[in-house]
PDB file of N, CA, C and O in Angstrom:
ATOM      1  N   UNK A   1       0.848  -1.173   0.000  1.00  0.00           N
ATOM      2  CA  UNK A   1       0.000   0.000   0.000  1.00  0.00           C
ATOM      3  C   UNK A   1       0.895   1.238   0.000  1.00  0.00           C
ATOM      4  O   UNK A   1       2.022   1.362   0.480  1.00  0.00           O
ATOM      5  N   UNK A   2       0.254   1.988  -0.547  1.00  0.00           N
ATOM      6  CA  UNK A   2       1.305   3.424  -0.807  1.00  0.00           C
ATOM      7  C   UNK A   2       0.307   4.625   0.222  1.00  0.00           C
ATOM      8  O   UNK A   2      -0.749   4.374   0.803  1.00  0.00           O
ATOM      9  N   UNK A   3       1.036   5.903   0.187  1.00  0.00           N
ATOM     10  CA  UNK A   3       0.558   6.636   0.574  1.00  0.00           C
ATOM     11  C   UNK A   3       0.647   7.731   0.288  1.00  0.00           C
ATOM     12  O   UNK A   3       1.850   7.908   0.094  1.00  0.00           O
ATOM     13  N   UNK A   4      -0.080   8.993   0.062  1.00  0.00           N
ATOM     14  CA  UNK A   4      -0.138  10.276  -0.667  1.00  0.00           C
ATOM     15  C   UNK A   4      -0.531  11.227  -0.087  1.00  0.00           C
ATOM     16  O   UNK A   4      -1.753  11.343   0.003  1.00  0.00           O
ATOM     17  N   UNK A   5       0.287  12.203   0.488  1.00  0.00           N
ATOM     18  CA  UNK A   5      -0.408  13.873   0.960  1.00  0.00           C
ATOM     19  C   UNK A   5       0.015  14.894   0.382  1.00  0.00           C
ATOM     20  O   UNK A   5       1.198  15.175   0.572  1.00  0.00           O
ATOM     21  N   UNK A   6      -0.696  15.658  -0.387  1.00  0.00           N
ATOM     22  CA  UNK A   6      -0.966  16.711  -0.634  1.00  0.00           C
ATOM     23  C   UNK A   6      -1.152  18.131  -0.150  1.00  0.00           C
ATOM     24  O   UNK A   6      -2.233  18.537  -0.577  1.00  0.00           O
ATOM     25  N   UNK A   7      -0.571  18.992   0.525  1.00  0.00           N
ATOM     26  CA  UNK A   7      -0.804  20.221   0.787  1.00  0.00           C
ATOM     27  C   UNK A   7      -0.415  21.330   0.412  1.00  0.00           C
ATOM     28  O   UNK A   7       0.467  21.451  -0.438  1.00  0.00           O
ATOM     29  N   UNK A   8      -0.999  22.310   0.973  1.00  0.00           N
ATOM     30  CA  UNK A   8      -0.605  23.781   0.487  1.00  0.00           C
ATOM     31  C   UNK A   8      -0.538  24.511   1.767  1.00  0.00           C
ATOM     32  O   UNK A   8      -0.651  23.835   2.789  1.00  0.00           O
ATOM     33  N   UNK A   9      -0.333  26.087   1.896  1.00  0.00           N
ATOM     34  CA  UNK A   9      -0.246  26.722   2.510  1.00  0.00           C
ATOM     35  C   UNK A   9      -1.358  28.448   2.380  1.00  0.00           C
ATOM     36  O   UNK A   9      -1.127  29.563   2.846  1.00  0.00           O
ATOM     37  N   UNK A  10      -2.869  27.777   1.306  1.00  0.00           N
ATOM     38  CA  UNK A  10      -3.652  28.786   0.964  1.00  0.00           C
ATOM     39  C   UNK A  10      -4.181  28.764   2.191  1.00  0.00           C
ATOM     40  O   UNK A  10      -3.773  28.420   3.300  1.00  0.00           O
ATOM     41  N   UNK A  11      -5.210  29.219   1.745  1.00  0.00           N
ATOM     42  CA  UNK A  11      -6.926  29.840   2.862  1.00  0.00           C
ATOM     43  C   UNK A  11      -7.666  28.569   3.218  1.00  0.00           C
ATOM     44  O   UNK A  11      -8.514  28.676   4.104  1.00  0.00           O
ATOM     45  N   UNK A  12      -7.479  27.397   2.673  1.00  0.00           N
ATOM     46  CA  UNK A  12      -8.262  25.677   2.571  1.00  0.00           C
ATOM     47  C   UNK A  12      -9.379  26.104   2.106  1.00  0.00           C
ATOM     48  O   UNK A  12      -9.630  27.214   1.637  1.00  0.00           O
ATOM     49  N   UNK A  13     -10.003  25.269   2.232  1.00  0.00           N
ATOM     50  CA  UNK A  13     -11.235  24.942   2.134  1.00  0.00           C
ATOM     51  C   UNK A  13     -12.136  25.310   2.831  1.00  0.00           C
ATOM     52  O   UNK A  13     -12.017  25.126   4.043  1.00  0.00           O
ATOM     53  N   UNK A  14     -13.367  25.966   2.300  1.00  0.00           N
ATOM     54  CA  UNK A  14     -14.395  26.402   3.506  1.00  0.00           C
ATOM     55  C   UNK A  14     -15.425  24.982   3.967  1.00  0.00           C
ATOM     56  O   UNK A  14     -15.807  23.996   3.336  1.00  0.00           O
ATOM     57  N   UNK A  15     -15.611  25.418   5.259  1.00  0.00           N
ATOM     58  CA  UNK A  15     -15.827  24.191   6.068  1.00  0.00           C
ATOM     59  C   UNK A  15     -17.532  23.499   5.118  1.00  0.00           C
ATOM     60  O   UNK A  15     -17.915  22.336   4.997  1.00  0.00           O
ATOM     61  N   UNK A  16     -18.113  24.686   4.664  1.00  0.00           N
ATOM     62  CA  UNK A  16     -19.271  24.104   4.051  1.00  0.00           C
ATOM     63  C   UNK A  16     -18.827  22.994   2.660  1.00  0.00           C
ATOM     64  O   UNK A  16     -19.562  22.032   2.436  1.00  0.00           O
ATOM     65  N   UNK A  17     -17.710  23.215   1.879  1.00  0.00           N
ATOM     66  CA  UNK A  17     -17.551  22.486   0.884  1.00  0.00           C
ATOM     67  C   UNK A  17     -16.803  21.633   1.104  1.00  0.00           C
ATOM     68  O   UNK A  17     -16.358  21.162   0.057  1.00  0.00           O
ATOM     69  N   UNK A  18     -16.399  21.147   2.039  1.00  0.00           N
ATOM     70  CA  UNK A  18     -15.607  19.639   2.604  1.00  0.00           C
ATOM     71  C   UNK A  18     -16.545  18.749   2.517  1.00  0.00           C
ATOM     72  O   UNK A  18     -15.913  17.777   2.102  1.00  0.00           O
ATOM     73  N   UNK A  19     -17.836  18.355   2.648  1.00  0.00           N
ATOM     74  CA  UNK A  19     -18.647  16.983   1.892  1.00  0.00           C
ATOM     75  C   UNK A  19     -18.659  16.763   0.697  1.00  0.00           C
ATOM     76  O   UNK A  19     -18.795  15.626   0.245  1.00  0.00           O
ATOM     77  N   UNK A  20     -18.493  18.002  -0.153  1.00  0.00           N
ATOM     78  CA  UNK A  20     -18.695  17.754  -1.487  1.00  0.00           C
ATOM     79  C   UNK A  20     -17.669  17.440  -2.708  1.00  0.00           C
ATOM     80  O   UNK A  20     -17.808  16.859  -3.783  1.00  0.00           O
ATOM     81  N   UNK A  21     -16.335  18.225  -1.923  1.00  0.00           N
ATOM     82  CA  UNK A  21     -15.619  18.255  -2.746  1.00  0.00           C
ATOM     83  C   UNK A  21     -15.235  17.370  -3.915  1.00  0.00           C
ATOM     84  O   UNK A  21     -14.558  17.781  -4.858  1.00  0.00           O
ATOM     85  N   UNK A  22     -15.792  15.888  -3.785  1.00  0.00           N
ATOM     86  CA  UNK A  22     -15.385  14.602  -4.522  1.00  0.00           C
ATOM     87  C   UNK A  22     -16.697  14.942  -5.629  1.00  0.00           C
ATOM     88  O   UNK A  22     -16.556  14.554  -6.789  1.00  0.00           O
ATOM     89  N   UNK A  23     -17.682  15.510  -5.324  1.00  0.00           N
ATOM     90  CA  UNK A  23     -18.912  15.267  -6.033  1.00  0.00           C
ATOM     91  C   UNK A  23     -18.680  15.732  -7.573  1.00  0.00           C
ATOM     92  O   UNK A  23     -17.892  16.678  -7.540  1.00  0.00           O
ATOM     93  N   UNK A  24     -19.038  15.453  -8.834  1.00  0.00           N
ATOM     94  CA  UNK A  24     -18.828  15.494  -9.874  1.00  0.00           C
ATOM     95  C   UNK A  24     -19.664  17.040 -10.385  1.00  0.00           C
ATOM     96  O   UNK A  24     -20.894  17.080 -10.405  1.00  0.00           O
ATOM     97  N   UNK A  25     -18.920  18.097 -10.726  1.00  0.00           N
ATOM     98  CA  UNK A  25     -19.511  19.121 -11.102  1.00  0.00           C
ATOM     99  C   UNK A  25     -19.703  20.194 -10.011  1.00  0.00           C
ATOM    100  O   UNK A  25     -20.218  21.291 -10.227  1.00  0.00           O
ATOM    101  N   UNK A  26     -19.216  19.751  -8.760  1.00  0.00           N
ATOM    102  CA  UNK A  26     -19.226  20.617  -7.383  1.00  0.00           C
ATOM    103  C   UNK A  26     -18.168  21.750  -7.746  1.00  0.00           C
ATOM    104  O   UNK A  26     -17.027  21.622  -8.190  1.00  0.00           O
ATOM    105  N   UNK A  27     -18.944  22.989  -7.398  1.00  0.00           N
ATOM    106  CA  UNK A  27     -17.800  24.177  -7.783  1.00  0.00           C
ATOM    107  C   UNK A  27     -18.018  24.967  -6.188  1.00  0.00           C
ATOM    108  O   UNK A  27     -19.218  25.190  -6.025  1.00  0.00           O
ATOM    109  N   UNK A  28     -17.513  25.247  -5.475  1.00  0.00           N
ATOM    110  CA  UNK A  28     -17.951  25.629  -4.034  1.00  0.00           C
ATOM    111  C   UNK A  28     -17.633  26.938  -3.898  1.00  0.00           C
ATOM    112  O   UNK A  28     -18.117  27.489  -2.909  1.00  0.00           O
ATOM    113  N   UNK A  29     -16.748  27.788  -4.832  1.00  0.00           N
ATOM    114  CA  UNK A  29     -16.173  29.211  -5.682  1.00  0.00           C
ATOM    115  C   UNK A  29     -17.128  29.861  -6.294  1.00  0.00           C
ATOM    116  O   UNK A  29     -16.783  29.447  -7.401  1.00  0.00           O
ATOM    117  N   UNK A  30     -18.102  30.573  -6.553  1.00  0.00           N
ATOM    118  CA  UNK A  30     -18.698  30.838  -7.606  1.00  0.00           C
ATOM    119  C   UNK A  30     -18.406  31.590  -8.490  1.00  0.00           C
ATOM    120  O   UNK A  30     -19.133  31.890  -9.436  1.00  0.00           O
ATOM    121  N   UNK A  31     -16.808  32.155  -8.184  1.00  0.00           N
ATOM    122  CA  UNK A  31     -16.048  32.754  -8.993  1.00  0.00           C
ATOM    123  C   UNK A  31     -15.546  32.397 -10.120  1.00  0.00           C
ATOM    124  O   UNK A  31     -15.270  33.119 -11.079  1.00  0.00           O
ATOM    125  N   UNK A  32     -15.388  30.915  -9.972  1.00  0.00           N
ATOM    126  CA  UNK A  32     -15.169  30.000 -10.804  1.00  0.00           C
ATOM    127  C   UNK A  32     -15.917  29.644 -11.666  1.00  0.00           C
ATOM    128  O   UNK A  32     -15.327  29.076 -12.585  1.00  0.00           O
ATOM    129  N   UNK A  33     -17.261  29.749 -11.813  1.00  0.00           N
ATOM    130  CA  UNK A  33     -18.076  29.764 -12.347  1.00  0.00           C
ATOM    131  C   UNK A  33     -17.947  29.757 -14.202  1.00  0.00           C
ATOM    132  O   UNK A  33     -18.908  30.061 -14.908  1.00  0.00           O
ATOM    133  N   UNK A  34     -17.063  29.495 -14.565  1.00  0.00           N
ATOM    134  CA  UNK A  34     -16.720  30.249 -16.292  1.00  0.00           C
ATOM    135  C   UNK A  34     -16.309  28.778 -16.701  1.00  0.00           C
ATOM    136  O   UNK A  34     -16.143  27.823 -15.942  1.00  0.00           O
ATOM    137  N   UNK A  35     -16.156  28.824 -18.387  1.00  0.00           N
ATOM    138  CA  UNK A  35     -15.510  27.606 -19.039  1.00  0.00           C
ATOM    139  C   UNK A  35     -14.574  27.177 -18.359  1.00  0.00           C
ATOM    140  O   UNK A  35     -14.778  25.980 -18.159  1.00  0.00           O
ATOM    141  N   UNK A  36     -13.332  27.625 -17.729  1.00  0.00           N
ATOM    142  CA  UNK A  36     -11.966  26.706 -17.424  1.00  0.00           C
ATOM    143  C   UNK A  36     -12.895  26.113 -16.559  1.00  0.00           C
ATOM    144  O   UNK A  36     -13.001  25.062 -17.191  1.00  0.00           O
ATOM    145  N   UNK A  37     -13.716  25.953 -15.524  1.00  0.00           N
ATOM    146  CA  UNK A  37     -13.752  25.341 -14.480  1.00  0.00           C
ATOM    147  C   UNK A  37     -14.507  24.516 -14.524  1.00  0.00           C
ATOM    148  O   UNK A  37     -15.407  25.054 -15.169  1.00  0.00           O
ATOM    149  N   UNK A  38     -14.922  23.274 -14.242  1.00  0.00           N
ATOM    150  CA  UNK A  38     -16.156  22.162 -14.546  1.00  0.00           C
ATOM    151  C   UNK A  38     -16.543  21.250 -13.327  1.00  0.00           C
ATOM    152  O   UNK A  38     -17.269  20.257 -13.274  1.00  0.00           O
ATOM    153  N   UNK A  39     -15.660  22.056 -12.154  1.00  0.00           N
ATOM    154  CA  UNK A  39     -15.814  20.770 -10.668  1.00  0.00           C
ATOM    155  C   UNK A  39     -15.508  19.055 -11.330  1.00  0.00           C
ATOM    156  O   UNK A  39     -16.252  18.155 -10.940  1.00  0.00           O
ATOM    157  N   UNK A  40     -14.721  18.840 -12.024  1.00  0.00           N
ATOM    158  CA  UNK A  40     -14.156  17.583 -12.721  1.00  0.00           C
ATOM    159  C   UNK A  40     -12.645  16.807 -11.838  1.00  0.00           C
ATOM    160  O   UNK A  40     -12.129  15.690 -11.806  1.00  0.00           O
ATOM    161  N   UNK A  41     -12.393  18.104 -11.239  1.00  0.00           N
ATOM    162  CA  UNK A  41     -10.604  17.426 -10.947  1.00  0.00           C
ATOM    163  C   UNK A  41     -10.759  16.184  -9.878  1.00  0.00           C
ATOM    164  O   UNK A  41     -10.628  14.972 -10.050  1.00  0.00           O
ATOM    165  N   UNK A  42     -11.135  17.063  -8.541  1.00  0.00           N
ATOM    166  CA  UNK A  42     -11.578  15.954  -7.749  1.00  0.00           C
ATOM    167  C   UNK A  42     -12.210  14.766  -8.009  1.00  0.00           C
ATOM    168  O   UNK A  42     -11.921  13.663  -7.544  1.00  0.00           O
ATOM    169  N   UNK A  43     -13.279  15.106  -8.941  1.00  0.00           N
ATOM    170  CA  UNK A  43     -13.820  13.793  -8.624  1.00  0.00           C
ATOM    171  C   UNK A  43     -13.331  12.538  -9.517  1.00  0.00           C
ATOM    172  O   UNK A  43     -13.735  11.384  -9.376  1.00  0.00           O
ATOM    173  N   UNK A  44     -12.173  13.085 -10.674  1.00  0.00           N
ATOM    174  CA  UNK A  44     -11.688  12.174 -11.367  1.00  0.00           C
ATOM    175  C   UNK A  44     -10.567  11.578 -10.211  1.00  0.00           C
ATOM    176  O   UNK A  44     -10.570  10.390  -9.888  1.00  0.00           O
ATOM    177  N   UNK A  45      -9.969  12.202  -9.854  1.00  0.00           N
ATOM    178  CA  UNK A  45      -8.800  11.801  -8.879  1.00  0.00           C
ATOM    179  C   UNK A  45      -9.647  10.755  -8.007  1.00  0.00           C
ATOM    180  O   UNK A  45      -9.158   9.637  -8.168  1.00  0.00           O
ATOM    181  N   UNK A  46     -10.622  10.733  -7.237  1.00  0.00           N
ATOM    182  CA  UNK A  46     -11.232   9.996  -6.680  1.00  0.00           C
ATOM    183  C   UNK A  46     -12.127   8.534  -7.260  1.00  0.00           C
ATOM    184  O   UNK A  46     -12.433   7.539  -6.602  1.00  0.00           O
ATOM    185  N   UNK A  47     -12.387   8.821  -8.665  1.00  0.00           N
ATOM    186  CA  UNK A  47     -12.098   7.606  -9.221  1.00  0.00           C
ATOM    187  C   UNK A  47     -11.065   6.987  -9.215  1.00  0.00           C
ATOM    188  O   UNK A  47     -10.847   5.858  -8.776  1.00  0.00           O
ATOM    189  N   UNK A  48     -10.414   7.680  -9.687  1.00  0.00           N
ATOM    190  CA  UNK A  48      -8.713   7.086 -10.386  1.00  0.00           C
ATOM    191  C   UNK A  48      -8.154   6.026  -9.018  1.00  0.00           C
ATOM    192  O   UNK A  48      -7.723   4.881  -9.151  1.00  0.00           O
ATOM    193  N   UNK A  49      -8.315   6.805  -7.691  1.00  0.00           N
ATOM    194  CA  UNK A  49      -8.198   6.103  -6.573  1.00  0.00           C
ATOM    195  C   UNK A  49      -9.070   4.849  -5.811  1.00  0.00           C
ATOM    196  O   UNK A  49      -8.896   3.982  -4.955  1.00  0.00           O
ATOM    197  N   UNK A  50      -9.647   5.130  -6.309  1.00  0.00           N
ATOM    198  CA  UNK A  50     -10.750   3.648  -6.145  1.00  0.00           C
ATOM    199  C   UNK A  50     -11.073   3.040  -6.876  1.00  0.00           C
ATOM    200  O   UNK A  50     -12.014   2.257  -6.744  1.00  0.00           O
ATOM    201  N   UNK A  51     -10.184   3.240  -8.228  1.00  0.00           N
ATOM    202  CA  UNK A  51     -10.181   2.157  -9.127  1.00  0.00           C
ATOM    203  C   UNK A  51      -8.449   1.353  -9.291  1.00  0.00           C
ATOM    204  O   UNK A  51      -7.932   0.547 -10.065  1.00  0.00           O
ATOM    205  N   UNK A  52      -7.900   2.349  -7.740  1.00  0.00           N
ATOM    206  CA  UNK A  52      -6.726   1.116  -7.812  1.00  0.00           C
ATOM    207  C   UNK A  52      -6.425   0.847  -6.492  1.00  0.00           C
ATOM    208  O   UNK A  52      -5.292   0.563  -6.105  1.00  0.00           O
ATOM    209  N   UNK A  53      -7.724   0.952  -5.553  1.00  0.00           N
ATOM    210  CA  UNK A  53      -8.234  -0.177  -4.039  1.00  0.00           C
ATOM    211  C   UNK A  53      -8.337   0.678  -2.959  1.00  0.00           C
ATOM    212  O   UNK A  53      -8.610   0.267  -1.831  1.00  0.00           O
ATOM    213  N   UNK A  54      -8.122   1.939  -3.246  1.00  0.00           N
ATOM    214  CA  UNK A  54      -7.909   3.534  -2.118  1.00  0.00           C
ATOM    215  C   UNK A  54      -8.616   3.698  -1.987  1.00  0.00           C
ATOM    216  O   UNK A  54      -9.656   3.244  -2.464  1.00  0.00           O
ATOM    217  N   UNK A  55      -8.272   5.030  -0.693  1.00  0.00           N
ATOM    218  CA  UNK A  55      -9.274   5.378  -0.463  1.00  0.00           C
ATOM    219  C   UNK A  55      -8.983   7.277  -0.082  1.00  0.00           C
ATOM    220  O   UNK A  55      -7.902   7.417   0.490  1.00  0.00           O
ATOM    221  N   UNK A  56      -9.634   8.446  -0.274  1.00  0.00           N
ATOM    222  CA  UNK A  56      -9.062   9.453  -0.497  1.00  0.00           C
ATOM    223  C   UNK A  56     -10.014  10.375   0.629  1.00  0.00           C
ATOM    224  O   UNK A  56     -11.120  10.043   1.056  1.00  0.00           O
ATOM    225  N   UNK A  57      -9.270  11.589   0.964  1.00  0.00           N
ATOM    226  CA  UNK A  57      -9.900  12.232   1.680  1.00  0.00           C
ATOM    227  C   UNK A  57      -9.688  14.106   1.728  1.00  0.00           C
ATOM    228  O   UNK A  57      -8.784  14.470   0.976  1.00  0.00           O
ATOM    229  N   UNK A  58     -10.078  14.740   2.150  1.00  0.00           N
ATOM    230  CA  UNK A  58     -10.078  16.300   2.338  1.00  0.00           C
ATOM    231  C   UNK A  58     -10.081  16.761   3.287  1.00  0.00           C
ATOM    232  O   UNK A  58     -11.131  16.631   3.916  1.00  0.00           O
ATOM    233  N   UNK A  59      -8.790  17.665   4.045  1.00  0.00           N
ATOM    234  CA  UNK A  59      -9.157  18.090   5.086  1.00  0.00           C
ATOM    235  C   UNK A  59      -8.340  19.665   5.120  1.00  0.00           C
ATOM    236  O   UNK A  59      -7.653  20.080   4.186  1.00  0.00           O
ATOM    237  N   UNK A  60      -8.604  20.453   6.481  1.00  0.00           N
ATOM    238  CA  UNK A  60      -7.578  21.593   6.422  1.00  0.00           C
ATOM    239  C   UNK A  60      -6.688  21.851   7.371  1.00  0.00           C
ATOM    240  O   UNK A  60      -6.848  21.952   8.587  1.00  0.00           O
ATOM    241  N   UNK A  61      -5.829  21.939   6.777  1.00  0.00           N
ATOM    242  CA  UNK A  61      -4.262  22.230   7.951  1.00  0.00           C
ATOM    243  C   UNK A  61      -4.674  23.118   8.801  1.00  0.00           C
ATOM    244  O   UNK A  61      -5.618  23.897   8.665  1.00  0.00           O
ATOM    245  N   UNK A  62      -3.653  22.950  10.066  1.00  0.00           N
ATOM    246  CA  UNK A  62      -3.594  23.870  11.082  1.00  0.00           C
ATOM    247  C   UNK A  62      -2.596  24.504  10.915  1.00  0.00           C
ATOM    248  O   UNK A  62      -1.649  23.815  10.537  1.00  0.00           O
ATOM    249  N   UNK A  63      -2.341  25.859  11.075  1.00  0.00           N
ATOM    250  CA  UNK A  63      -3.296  26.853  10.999  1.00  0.00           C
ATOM    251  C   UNK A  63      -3.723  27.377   9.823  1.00  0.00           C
ATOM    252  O   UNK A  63      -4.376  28.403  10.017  1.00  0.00           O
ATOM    253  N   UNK A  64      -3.600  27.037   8.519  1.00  0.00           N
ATOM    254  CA  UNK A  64      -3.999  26.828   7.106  1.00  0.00           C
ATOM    255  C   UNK A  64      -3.110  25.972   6.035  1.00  0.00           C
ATOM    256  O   UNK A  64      -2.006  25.432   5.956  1.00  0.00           O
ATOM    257  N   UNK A  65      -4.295  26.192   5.259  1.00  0.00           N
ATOM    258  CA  UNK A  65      -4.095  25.326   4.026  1.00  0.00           C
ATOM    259  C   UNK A  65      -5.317  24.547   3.894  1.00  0.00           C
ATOM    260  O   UNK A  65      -6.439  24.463   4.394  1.00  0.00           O
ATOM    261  N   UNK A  66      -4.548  23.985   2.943  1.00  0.00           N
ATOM    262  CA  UNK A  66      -5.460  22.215   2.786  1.00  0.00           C
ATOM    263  C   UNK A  66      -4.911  21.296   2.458  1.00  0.00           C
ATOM    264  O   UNK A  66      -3.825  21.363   1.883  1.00  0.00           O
ATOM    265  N   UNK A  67      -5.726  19.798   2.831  1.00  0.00           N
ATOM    266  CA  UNK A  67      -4.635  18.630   2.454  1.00  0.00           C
ATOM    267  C   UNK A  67      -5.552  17.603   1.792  1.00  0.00           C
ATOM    268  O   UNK A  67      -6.613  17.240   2.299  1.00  0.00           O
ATOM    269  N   UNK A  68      -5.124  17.203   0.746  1.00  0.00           N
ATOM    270  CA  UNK A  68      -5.747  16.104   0.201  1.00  0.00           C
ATOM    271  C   UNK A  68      -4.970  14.742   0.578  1.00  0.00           C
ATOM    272  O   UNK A  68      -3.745  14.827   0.670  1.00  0.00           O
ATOM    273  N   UNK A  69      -5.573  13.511   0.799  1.00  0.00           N
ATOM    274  CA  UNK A  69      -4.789  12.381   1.498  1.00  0.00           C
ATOM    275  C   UNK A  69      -5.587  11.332   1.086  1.00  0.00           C
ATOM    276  O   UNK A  69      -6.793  11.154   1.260  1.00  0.00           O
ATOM    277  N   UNK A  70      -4.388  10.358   0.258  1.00  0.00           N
ATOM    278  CA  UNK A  70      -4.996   9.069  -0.269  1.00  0.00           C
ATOM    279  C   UNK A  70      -4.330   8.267  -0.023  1.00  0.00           C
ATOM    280  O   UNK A  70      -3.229   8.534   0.460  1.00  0.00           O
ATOM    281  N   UNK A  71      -4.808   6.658  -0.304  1.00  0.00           N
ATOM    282  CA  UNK A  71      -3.799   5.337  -0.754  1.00  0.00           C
ATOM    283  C   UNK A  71      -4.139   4.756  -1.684  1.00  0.00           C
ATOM    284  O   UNK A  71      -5.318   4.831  -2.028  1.00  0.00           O
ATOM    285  N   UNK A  72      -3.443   4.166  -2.231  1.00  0.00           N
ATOM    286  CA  UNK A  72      -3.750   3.198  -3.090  1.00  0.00           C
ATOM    287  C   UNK A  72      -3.380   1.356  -2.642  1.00  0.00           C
ATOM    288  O   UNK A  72      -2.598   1.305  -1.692  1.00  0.00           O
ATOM    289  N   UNK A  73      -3.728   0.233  -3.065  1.00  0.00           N
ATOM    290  CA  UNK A  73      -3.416  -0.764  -2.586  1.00  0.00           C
ATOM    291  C   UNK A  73      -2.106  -0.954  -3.678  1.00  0.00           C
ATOM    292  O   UNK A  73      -0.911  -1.127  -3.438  1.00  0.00           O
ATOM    293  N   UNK A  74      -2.873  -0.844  -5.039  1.00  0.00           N
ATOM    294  CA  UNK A  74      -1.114  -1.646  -6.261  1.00  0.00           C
ATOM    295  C   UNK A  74      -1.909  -0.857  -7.178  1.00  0.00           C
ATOM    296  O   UNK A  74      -3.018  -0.323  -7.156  1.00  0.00           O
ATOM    297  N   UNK A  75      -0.764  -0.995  -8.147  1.00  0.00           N
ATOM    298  CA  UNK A  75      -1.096  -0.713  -9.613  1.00  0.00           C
ATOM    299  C   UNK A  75      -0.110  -1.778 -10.467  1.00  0.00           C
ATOM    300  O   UNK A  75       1.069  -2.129 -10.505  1.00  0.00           O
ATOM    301  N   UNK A  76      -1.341  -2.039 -11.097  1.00  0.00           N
ATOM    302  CA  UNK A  76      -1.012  -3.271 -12.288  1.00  0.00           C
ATOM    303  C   UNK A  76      -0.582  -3.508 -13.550  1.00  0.00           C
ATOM    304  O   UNK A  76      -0.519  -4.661 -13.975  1.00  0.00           O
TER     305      UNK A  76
END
């Protein structure tokens, strides 16, 4: 099994869009709102991870940021 963290040192995530973030088409920005953006990233990454035995998650650093955190079992 492997393991993966991800962070930054922004503003994170606001506490209302931490359920959704995986959801397909979830934009929690409405700034974002325009062609580049499609709420697509996450939730492909979260396939991609449970289609090789993981399992992935979202949370926010203390005293900021955010962290994305997965595993995978193998890749074949």
């Amino acid at each position: 099994m492997m393991s993966f963290s991800i962070s930054d040192t922004g503003k994170g995530f606001d506490a209302k869009d931490l359920p959704f973030l995986f959801s397909k088409f979830y934009q929690g920005d409405p700034s974002r709102n325009d062609q580049l953006h499609h709420g697509l990233g996450l939730y492909i990454v979260k396939e991609l991870v449970i289609k090789h035995g993981g399992e992935i998650q979202a949370r926010n650093n203390k005293p900021q940021g955010a962290c994305i955190e997965f595993t995978i079992s193998s890749i074949k």
